[in-house]
KOLZA-715357 format. One record per residue (C-alpha): residue number from 0; residue in three letters; x, y, z. Coordinates in Angstrom, 2 decimals. Example, Ala and Ser with C-alpha at 12.3 -4.5 7.8 and 13.67 -1.06 7.14 Angstrom:
[node 0,ALA,[12.30,-4.50,7.80]]
[node 1,SER,[13.67,-1.06,7.14]]
//
This chain:
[node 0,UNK,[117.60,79.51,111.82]]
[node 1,UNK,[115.08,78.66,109.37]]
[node 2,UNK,[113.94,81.22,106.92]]
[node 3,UNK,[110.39,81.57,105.34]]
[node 4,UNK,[110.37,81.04,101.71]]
[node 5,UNK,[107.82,82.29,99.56]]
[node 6,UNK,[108.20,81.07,95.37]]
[node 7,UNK,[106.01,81.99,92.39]]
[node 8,UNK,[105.66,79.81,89.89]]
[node 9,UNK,[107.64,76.89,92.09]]
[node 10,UNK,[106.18,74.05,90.64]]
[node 11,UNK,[107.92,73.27,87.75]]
[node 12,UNK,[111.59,74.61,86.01]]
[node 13,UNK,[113.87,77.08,88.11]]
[node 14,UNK,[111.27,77.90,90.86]]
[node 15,UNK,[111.50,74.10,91.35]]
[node 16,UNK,[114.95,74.09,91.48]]
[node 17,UNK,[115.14,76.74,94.11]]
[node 18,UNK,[112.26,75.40,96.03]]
[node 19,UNK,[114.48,72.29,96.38]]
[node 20,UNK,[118.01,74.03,97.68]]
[node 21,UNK,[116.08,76.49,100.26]]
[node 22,UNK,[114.03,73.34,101.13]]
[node 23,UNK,[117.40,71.75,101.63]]
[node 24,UNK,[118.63,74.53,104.05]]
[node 25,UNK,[115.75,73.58,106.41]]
[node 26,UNK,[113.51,77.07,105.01]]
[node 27,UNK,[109.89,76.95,105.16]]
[node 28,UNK,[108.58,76.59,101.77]]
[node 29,UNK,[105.33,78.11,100.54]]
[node 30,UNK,[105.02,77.38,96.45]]
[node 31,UNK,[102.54,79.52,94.28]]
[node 32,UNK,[100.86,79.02,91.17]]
[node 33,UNK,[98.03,78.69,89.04]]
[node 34,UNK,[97.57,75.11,89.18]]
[node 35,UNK,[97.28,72.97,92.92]]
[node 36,UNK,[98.24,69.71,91.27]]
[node 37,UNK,[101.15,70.92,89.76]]
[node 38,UNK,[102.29,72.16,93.25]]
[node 39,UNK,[101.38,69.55,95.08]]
[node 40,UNK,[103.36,67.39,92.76]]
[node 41,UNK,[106.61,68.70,92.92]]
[node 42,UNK,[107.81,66.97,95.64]]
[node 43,UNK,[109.27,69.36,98.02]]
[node 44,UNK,[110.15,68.20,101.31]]
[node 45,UNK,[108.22,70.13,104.15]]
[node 46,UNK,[106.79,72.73,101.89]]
[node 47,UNK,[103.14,74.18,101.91]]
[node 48,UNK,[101.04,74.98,98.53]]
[node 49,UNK,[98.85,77.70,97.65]]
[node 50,UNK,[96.81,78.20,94.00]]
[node 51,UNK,[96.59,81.20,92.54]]
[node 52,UNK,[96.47,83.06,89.56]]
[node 53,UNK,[98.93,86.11,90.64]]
[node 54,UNK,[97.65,88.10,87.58]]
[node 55,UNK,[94.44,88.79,89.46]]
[node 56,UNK,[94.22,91.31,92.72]]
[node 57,UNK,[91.55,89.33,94.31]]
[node 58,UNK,[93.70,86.21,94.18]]
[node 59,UNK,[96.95,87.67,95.30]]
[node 60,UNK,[94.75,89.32,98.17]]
[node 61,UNK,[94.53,85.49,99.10]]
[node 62,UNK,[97.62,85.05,99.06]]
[node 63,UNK,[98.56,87.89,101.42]]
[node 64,UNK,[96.05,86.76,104.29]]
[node 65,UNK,[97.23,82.95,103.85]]
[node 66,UNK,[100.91,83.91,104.35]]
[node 67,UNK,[99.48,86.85,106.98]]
[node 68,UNK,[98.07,83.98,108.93]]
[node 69,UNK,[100.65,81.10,108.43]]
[node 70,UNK,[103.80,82.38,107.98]]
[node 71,UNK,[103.79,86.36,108.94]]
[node 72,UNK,[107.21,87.46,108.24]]
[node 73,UNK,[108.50,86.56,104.44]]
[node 74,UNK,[112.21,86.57,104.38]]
[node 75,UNK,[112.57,85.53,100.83]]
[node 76,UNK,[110.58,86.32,97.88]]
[node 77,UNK,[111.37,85.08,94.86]]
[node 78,UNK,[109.77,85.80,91.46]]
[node 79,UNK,[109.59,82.76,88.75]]
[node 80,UNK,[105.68,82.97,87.55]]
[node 81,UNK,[105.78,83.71,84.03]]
[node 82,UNK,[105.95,82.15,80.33]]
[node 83,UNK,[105.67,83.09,76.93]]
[node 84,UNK,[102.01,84.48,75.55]]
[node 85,UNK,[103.25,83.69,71.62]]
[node 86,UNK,[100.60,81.26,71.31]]
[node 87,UNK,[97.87,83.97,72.57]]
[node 88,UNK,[96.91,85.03,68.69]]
[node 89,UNK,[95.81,81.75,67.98]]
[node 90,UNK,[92.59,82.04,66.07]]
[node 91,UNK,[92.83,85.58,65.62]]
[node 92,UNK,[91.88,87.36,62.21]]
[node 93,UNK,[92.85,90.97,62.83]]
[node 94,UNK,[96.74,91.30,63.60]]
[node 95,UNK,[95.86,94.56,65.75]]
[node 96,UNK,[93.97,91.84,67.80]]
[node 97,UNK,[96.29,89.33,68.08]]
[node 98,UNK,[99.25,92.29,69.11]]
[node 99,UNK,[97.45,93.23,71.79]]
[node 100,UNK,[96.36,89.48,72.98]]
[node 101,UNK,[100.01,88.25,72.92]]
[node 102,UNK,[101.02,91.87,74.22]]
[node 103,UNK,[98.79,91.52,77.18]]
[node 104,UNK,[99.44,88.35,77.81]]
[node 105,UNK,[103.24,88.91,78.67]]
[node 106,UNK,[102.71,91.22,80.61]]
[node 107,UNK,[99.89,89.81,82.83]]
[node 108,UNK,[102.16,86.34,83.18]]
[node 109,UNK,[105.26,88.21,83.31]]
[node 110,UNK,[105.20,91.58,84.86]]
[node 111,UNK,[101.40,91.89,86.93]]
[node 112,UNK,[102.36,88.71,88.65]]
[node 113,UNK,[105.52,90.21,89.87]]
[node 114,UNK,[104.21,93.46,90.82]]
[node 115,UNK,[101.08,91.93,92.75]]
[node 116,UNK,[102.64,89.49,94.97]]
[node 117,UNK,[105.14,91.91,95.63]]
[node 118,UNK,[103.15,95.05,96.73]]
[node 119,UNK,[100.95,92.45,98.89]]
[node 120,UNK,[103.97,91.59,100.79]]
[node 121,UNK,[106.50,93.85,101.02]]
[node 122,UNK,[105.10,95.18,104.25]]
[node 123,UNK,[105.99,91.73,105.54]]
[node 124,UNK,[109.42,91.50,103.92]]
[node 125,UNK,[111.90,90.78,107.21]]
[node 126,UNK,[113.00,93.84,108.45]]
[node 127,UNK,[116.60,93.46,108.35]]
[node 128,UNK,[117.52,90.35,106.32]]
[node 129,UNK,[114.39,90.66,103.70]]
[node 130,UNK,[115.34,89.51,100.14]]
[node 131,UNK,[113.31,90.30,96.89]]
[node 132,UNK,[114.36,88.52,93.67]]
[node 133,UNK,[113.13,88.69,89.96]]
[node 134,UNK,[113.64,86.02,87.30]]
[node 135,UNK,[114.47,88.28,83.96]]
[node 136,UNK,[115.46,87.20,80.64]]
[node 137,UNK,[118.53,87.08,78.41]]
[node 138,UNK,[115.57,88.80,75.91]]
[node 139,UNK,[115.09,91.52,78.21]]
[node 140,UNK,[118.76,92.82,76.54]]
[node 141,UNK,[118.32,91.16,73.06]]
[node 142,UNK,[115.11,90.89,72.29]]
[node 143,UNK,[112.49,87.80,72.07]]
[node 144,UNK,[111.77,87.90,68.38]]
[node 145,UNK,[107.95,89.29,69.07]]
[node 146,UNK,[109.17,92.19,71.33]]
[node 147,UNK,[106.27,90.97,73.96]]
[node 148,UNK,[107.89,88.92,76.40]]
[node 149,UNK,[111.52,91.01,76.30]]
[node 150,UNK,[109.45,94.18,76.79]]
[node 151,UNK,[107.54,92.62,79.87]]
[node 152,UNK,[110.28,91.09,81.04]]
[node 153,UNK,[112.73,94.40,80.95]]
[node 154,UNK,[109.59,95.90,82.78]]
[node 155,UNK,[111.00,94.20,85.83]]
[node 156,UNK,[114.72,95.92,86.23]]
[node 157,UNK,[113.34,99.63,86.79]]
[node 158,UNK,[110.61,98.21,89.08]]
[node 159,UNK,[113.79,96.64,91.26]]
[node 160,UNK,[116.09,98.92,91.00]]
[node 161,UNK,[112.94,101.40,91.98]]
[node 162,UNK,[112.27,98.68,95.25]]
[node 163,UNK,[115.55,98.49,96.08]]
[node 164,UNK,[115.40,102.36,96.75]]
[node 165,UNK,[112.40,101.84,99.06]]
[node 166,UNK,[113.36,99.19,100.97]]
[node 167,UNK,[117.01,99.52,101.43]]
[node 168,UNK,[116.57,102.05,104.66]]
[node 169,UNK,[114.88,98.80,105.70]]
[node 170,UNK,[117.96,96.71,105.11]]
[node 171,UNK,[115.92,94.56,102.25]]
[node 172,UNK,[117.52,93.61,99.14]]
[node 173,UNK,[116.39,93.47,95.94]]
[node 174,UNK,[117.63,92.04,93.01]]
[node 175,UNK,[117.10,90.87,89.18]]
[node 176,UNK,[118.41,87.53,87.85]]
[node 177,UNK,[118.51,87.07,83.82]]
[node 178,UNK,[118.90,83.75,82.50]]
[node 179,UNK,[119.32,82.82,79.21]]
[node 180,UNK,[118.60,79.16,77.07]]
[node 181,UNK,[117.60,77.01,80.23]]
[node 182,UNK,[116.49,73.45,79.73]]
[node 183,UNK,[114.50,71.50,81.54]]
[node 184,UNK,[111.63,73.99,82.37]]
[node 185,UNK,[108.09,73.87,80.53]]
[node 186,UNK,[109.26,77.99,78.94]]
[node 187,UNK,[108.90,76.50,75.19]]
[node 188,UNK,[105.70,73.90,75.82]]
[node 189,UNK,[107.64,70.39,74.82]]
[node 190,UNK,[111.50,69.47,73.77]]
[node 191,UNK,[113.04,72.34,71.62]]
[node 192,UNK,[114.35,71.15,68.22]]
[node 193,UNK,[117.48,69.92,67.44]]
[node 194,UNK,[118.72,73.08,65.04]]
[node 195,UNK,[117.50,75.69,67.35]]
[node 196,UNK,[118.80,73.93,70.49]]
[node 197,UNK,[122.59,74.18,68.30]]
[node 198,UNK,[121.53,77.88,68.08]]
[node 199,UNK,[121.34,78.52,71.23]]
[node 200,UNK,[123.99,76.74,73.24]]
[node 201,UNK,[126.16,77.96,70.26]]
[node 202,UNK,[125.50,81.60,71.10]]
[node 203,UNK,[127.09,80.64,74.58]]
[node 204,UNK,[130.62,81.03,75.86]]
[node 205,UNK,[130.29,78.38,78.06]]
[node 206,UNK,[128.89,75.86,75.21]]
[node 207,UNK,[126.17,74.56,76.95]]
[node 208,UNK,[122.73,74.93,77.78]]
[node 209,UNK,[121.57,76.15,81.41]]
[node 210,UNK,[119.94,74.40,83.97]]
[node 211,UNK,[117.40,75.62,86.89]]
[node 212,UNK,[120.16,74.67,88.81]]
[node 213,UNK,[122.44,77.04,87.77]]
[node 214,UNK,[119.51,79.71,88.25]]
[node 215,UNK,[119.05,78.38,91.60]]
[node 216,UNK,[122.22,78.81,92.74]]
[node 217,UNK,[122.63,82.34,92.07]]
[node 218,UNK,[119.24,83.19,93.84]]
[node 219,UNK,[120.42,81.21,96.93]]
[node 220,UNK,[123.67,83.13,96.98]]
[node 221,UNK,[121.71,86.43,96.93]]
[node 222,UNK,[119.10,85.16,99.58]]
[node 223,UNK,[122.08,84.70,101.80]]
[node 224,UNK,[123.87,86.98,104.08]]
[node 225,UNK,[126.92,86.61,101.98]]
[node 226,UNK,[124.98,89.21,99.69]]
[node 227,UNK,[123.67,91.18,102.06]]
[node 228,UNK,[125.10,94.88,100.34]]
[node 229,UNK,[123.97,93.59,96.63]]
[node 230,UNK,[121.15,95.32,95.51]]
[node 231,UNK,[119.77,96.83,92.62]]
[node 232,UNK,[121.75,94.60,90.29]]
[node 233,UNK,[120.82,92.15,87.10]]
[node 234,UNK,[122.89,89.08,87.37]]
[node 235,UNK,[123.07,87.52,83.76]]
[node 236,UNK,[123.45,83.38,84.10]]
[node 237,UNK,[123.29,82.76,80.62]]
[node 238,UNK,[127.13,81.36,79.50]]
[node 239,UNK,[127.68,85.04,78.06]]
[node 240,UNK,[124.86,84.26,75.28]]
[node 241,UNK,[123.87,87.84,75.93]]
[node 242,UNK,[127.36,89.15,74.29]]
[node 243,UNK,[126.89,87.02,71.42]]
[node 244,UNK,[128.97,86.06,68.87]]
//
């Protein structure tokens, strides 16, 4: 039986990529993000688009009646909205200004997004069967180098693990996935350079680079029934990079 999907950020990189396998189960796609073209470009068979910026409560409040009035129940939510803010000091001449630009920025793109689209539709999560899922970071354990966008990102795991309490009586899941170097997604704006590329895949056991696919995946496995008493969990898929070497 078809399911009703509903993906952040599904446009480009691993919300893409899962977009594509539910699409490929025969689900009902609905993609969200800031930018309609972007959306409508992506390609996915059968799925519907909706533009919004899921930082805001008046947008999100959109959102809710659309998928109130198209889709009513949500059986899958998935989380992959979000980015880096690092380039939101640009221009800035005091540092405590440019902190709390690049601070604020994570955790509008990273964290409010989550917690919005969430709270608007958890009422409407399927009630038994209902799935929640966050895309995390590798940095959420490590660190991102401007504390930022680990910080906002980390944000996430108590917020699941505090939904998971809440909506387990209802037999609704909720769980964290954590990638780590993934390529293929617009996360660093353009190709990544040679050197740090090395860097990374190097600080894998697998010795490679991720894919959306691989991120995919592991969200379809815990959207399916197969995962039904997982919950409350963070699910690392980043080739062991988080142990380091």
């Amino acid at each position: 039986m078809a399911r009703n999907i509903v993906i952040s950020g599904g446009g480009t990189g691993i919300g893409l990529a899962a977009a594509r396998v539910f699409a490929a189960d025969g689900d009902r796609v609905l993609l969200l993000g800031r930018r309609r073209e972007v959306l409508e470009r992506a390609g996915v068979p059968g799925a519907e688009v909706y533009a919004a910026d899921l930082a805001e409560p008046a947008q999100v409040r959109g959102v809710a009646r659309f998928v109130a009035e198209e889709f009513g129940a949500v059986d899958v939510l998935v989380h992959s909205a979000g980015g880096s803010a690092a380039d939101a000091n640009t221009g800035a001449d005091d540092p405590l200004d440019a902190a709390a630009r690049v601070w604020t920025g994570d955790f509008r793109q990273n964290t409010l997004t989550s917690v919005l689209l969430t709270e608007a539709l958890k009422d409407r999560l399927a009630d038994p069967g209902g799935r929640v899922l966050f895309i995390s970071s590798v940095a959420a354990f490590r660190g991102s180098g401007s504390g930022s966008y680990a910080a906002a990102k980390a944000a996430l795991h108590p917020y699941a693990h505090d939904l998971a309490r809440q909506l387990g009586p209802r037999g609704v899941t909720v769980n964290v996935v954590a990638p780590g170097y993934v390529e293929d997604t617009d996360f660093f704006g353009g190709p990544v350079a040679r050197e740090r590329r090395e860097r990374l895949v190097a600080e894998t056991s697998t010795g490679r680079a991720g894919t959306p696919g691989d991120v995919a995946a592991t969200l379809h496995w815990l959207a399916s029934p197969a995962a039904g008493h997982v919950t409350s969990q963070i699910i690392q898929v980043n080739g062991g990079a988080e142990r380091g070497h």
